[in-house]
Structures are given as structure tokens and as C-alpha cells.
C-alpha positions in Angstrom: 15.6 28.0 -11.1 14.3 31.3 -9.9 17.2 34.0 -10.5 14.7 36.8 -8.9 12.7 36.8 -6.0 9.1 35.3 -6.8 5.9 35.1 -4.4 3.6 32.5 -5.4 0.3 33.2 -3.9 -1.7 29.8 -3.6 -5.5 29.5 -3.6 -8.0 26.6 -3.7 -7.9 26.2 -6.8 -4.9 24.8 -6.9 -5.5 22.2 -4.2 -8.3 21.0 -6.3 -5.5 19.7 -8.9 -5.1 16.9 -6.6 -8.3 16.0 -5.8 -8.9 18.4 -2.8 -12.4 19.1 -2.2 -12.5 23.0 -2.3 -15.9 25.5 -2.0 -18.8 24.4 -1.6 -17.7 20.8 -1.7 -15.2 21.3 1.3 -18.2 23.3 2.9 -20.4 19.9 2.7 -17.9 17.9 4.0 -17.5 20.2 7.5 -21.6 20.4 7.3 -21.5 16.5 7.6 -18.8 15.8 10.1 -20.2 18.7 11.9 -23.6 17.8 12.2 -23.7 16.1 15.4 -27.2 14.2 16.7 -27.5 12.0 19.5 -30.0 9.3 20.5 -30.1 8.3 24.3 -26.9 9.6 24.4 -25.0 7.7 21.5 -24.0 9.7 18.5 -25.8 8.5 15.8 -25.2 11.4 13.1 -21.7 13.1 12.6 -17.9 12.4 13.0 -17.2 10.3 15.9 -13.7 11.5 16.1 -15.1 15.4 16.5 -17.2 14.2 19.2 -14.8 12.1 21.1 -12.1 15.4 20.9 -15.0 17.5 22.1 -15.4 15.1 25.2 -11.5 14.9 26.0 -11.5 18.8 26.2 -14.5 19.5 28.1 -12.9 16.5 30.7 -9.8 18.3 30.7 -11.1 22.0 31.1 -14.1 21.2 33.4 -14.0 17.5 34.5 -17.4 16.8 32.6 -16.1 13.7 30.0 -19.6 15.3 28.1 -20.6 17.8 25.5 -21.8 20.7 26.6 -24.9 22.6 25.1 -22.9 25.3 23.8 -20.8 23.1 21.8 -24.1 21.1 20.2 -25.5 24.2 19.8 -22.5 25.6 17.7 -21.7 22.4 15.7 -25.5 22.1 14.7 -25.2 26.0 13.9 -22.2 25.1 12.0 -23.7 22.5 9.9 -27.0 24.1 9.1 -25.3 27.5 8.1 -22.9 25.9 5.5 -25.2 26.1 2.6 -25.3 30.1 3.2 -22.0 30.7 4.1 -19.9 32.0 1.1 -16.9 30.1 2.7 -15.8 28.2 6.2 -14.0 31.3 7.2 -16.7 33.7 6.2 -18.6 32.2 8.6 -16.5 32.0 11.3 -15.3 35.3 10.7 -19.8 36.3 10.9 -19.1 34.9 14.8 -15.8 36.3 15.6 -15.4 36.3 19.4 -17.2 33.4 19.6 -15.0 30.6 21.5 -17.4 27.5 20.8 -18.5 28.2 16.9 -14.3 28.6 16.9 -13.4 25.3 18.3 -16.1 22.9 16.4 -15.2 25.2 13.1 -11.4 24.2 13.8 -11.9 20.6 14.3 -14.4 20.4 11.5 -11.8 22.0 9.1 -9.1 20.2 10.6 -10.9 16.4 9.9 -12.2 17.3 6.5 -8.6 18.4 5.8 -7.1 15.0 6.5 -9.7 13.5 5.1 -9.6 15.4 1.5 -5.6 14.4 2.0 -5.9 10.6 2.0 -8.5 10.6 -0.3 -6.7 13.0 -3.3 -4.0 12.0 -5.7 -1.0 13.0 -3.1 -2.4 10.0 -0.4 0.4 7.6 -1.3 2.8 10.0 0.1 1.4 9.4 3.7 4.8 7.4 4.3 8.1 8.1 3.3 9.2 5.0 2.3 6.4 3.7 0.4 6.3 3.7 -3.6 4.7 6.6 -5.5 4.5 7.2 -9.1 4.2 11.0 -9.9 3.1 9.9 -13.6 -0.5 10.6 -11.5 0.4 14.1 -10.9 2.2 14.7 -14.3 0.1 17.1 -14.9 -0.2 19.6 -12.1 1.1 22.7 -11.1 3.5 21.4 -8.3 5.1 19.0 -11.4 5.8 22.7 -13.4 6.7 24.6 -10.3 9.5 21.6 -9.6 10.6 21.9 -13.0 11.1 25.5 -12.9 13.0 25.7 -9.7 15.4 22.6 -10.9 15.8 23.3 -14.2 19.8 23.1 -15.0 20.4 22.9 -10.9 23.6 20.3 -10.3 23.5 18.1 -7.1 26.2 19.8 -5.5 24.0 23.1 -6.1 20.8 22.2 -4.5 21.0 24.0 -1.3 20.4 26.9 -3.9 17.1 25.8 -5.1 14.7 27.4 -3.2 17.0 31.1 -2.8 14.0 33.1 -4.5 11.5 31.3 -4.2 8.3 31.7 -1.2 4.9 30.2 -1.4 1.7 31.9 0.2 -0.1 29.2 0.6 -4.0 30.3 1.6 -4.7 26.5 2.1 -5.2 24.2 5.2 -3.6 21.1 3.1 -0.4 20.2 2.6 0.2 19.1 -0.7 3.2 21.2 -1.1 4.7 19.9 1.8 4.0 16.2 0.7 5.0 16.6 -3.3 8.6 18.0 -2.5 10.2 16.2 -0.2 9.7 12.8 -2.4 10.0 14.3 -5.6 13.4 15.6 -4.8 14.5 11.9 -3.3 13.7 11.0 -7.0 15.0 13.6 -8.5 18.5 13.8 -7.0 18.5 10.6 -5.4 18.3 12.0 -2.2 17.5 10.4 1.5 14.3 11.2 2.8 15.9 13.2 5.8 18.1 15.3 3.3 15.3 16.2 1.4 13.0 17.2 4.5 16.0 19.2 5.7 16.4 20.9 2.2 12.8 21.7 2.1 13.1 23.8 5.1 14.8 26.2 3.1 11.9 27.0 1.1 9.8 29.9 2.2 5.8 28.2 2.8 3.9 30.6 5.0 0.6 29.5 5.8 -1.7 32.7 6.6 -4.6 30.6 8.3 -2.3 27.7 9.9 -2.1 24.2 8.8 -3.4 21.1 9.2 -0.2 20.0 10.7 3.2 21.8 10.2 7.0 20.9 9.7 9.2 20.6 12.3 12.4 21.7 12.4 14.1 19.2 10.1 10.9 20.0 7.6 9.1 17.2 8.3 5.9 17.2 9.0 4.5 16.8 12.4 1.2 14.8 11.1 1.4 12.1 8.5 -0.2 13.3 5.3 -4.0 12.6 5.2 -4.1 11.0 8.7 -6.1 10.9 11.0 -4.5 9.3 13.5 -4.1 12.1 15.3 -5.0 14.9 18.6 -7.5 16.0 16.5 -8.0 19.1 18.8 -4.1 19.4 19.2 -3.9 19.8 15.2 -6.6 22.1 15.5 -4.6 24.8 17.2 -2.8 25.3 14.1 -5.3 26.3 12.3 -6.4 30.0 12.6 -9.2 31.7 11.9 -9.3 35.7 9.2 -9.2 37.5 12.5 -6.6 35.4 14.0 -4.6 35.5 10.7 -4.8 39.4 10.2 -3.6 39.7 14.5 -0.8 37.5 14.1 2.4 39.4 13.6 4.9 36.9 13.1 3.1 35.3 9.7 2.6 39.4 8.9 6.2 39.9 8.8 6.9 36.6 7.2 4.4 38.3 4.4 5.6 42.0 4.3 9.2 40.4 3.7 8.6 37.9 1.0 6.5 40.5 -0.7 9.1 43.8 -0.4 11.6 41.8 -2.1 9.8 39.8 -4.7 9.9 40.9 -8.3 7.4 39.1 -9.5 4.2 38.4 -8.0 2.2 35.0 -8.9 -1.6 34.2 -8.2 -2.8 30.7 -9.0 -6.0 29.5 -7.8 -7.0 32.3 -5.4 -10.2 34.0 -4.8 -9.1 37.5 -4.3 -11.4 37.6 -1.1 -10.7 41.2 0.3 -9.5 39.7 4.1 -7.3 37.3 2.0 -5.9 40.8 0.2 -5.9 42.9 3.3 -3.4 39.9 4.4 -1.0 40.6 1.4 -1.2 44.4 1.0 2.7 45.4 1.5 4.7 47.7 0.3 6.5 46.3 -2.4 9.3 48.7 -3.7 10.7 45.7 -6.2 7.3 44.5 -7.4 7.8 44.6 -11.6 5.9 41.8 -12.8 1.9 40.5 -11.5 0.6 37.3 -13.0 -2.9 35.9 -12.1 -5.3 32.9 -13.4 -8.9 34.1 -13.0 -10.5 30.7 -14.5 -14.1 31.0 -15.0 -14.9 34.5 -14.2 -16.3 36.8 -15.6 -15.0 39.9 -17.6 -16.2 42.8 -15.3 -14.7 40.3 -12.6 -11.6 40.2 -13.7 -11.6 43.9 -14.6 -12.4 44.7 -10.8 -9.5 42.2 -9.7 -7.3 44.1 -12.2 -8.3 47.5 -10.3 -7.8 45.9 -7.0 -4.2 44.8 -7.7 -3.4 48.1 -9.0 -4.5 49.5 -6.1 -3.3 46.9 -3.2 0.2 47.6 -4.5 0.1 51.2 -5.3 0.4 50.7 -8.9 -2.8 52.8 -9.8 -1.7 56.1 -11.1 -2.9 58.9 -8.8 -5.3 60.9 -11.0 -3.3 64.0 -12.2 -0.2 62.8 -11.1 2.7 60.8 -13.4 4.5 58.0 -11.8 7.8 57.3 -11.6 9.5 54.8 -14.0 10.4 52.8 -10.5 6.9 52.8 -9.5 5.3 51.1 -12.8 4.9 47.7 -13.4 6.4 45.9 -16.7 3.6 43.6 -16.9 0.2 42.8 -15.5 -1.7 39.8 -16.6 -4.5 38.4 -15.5 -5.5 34.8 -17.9 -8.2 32.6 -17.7 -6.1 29.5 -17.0 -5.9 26.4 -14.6 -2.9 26.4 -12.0 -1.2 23.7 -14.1 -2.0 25.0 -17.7 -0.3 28.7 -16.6 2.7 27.2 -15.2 2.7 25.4 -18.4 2.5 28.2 -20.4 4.3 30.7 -18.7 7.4 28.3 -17.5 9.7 30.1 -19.1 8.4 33.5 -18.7 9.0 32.5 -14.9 11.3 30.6 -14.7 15.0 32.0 -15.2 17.6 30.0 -16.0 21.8 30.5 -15.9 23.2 29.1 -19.3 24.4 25.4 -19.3 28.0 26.9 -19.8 28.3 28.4 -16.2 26.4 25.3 -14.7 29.0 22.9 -15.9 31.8 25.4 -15.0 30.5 26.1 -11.5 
């Protein structure tokens, strides 16, 4: 288990362990279902489902059971502008204030979400009660992550598991949500409601919303990778970089995982300035800042390094010598896969009490 407070910040990259269409890929996906065409009034080109939500709100806000202009308009904007757009979000944040280009963006995210859920290597997890063998995800982060948090963790200690422990998760899937629950009902034989109710325990904040959330027995509010759903009622939860940056609650949720944690853990995450602006805290306990930065370049890396530094006050001031409290013990920044640096940094993260006191306790 963890014995000091650690914040796992959780990028795309990660997702894309299981199968999750990430980048440019997810970008495609949202251009397709978003790139609504109609022929004597029939929808002959894009996602039904998007279409049909479109309708439902439009009947409910107006009357009209039709799509308005504005909302073609912005879908077909939407779809064309994906190639350009550095991300989704980039480009919604390029039409901030804009109410339409916010509503097809959200449903678009929120279908290609669901959709990348039932098709990756978590889908089987969609029920509770159905069978699932996690030999197919072996080897992924969320295997190495449980392992560190159980590692010499009795049964009767469990409600312990999660103490310091808190996951940033920068991602509109839930494959956090869907791994844990199960693997714990393997691990310690647990019922599906205990282990939803112990998951609630463990710190996930979701900067940009979800594509369904946990209730308050932890579990979730939309099956995993269905979409089966109020596809505009999911969409509410998902927020936009503006939206994220002016909601206080998830701030504070942020500014206190991040002033306690001792160590600080990137996996998978771009380093996209809004994303940091998000996470920039003071952070008075910080020793220890870990990152993968697979597949980029030296000078990239160098200007994440600088960034860090920076973001958490770490830099020295020129002409000025900092404090002993102020310093970090360790910086690292390794050109790894999620899985392969939980692999090889387990036990540089993971903290463990001797087997002595666990059989005592």
C-alpha cells in the first residue's frame, strides 16, 4: 500500500492501454458521429443517437421536435475542424462562449466515450455479475497500481487501501472505475456492493467530468461502454477547459490532494498548459515528481522538466538558495509506457509495512 500521500495524474495515454482510442483517433471518431447530413429530411450521414438527443432538446426547450440550423451548422463545423484541432477540447476551448459548438461537442465526446468503452479490453465489465478474466489486462498499469495499493493488505484491513492514494484522472472514460470494483471482488472475495462501497473511498477527481459518474455507493450511474443511455443527460457531466478551470468544487478537490501529497506521479499526460494551470497548487509536502514522457523528444522533455520546476515552485530563484524544505529529493522524467513505469518503479512507489506488523495487526 501507499504509506504517503501520492497523486497520480492520469493522461490518455494510459487509457490507450486498454484499447481507448485517444488523439487523433478519438478526434476521428467525434468527426464521424458528428458529421451530421440529411436527405429529404432523413439522416443519412452521422450518429443517429446524436441526432435523435438533439431533437428531444430542441422539443423540450422550444417545442420544435427538429434540429435547428445552429446546431447543423455547429456539428458540421465540429466535424470538418477535427483534422486541425490539436485536441477536442482545444477546439472547444477556440469557441468558448459558444452554447451550440458546446452541446454537439459534449454529445459527440460523450458517444465516442461509450463507444471506445465497449469496444476496449475493459467491455466485459459492463455487468457486474458477468465473468471477466483480467489475464487480458495483465499487463497494464491499473494491474500494477492494484498491486501496489494491496500489497501485504489483510481483509480485515481493506477499508485502509485507498488512505493515500488520489487519482487525477484527465480522462472522459472510466476504466478506473470499471477495473477496481471487480478486481477487488476477486481479490478479497468480496460482493459486488462491498467493493463499490469501498471504492468510494478512493480519491478519483475527474477535471473535465465523466462520461457517467458514481453514485453514492460508488457505482456507476451508466453501465460501462453503454449506450443505452440520455445521451444529452450524460452529457452534462462532461465539462469543457473553461468550465473545468471555473469550477471550484473539483479545484479544491485538486489544491487538497496536491498540498498533501508527497509524491507526485504523471502517467500518460500531455502536459497541455490549461491541463497544468488546473494542477498548479501549492504543494508544501511535494518531495518526489515522477513522469513518463514516451516518445518525445529531448528538448521536450527538457521544457516539461522546466515547467514542473516552475508549476510547483521548485525552480531556484536566480541568486537566491532554497531551503532544504523547499527542494525536491527526486525528479524523473522516463521515456516509458504507463504500465512498463509502474513496472519498474513498483517498489520505488509503493511502500510497504513489514509482514511482521501485518500478521500482528
Amino acid at each position: 500500500m501507499f504509506s504517503e500521500p501520492t497523486v497520480f495524474v492520469v493522461g490518455a495515454g494510459a487509457s490507450a492501454e486498454y484499447g481507448i482510442a485517444v488523439g487523433d483517433k478519438l478526434k476521428l471518431e467525434i468527426a464521424h458521429l458528428l458529421n451530421l447530413y440529411y436527405d429529404g429530411g432523413q439522416l443519412t450521414r452521422g450518429d443517429h443517437q446524436i441526432d435523435e438527443w438533439l431533437r428531444r432538446h430542441n422539443q423540450a426547450t422550444t417545442g420544435s421536435y427538429q434540429i435547428s440550423q445552429a446546431q447543423f451548422r455547429s456539428a458540421r463545423l465540429i466535424s470538418d475542424a477535427m483534422p486541425h484541432a490539436l485536441s477536442i477540447d482545444n477546439f472547444i476551448d477556440a469557441h468558448r462562449g459558444d452554447e451550440e459548438i458546446a452541446l454537439c461537442a459534449k454529445l459527440g465526446i460523450t458517444k465516442a466515450i461509450l463507444l471506445e468503452e465497449g469496444r476496449s479490453t475493459l467491455a466485459a465489465l459492463k455487468n457486474p455479475y458477468d465473468a471477466f478474466s483480467f489475464t487480458h489486462v495483465a499487463n497494464t498499469w491499473l494491474a500494477r497500481l492494484f498491486q501496489m495499493a494491496t500489497e501485504n493488505v489483510a481483509k480485515s484491513e481493506v477499508e485502509e487501501l485507498f488512505d493515500n492514494l488520489t487519482l487525477i484522472v484527465f480522462n472522459y472514460d472510466r476504466c478506473v472505475e470499471a477495473y477496481f470494483p471487480r478486481a477487488l471482488q476477486q481479490y478479497y472475495g468480496m460482493q459486488p456492493r462491498e467493493a463499490a462501497q469501498l471504492l468510494s473511498k478512493l480519491r478519483i477527481i475527474h477535471p473535465y467530468g465523466v462520461a457517467g459518474g458514481l453514485d453514492d455507493r460508488g457505482e456507476m450511474t451508466v453501465p460501462f461502454g453503454s449506450t443505452d443511455v440520455d445521451l444529452l443527460e450524460v452529457s452534462q457531466g462532461i465539462r469543457t477547459f473553461s468550465e473545468g478551470l471555473a469550477d471550484s468544487r473539483i479545484g479544491s478537490h485538486i489544491e487538497a490532494a496536491l498540498r498533501s501529497a508527497s509524491t507526485l506521479v504523471f502517467l500518460g499526460f500531455s502536459f497541455h498548459p490549461l491541463n497544468l494551470e488546473l494542477l498548479n497548487s501549492s504543494t508544501p509536502h511535494l518531495k518526489r515528481i515522477l513522469a513518463t514522457t514516451h516518445g518525445l523528444s529531448k528538448s521536450a522533455v527538457a521544457t516539461i522538466e522546466k515547467t514542473l520546476l516552475e508549476t510547483y515552485n521548485k525552480a531556484e530563484p536566480r541568486g537566491l538558495i532554497m531551503s532544504q524544505g523547499d527542494r525536491l529529493d527526486e525528479l524523473e522524467l522516463v521515456d516509458l509506457k504507463a504500465y512498463d513505469f509502474c513496472s519498474q518503479y513498483f517498489r520505488s512507489l509503493s511502500s510497504t509495512r513489514p509482514l511482521e506488523a501485518t500478521r500482528s495487526a
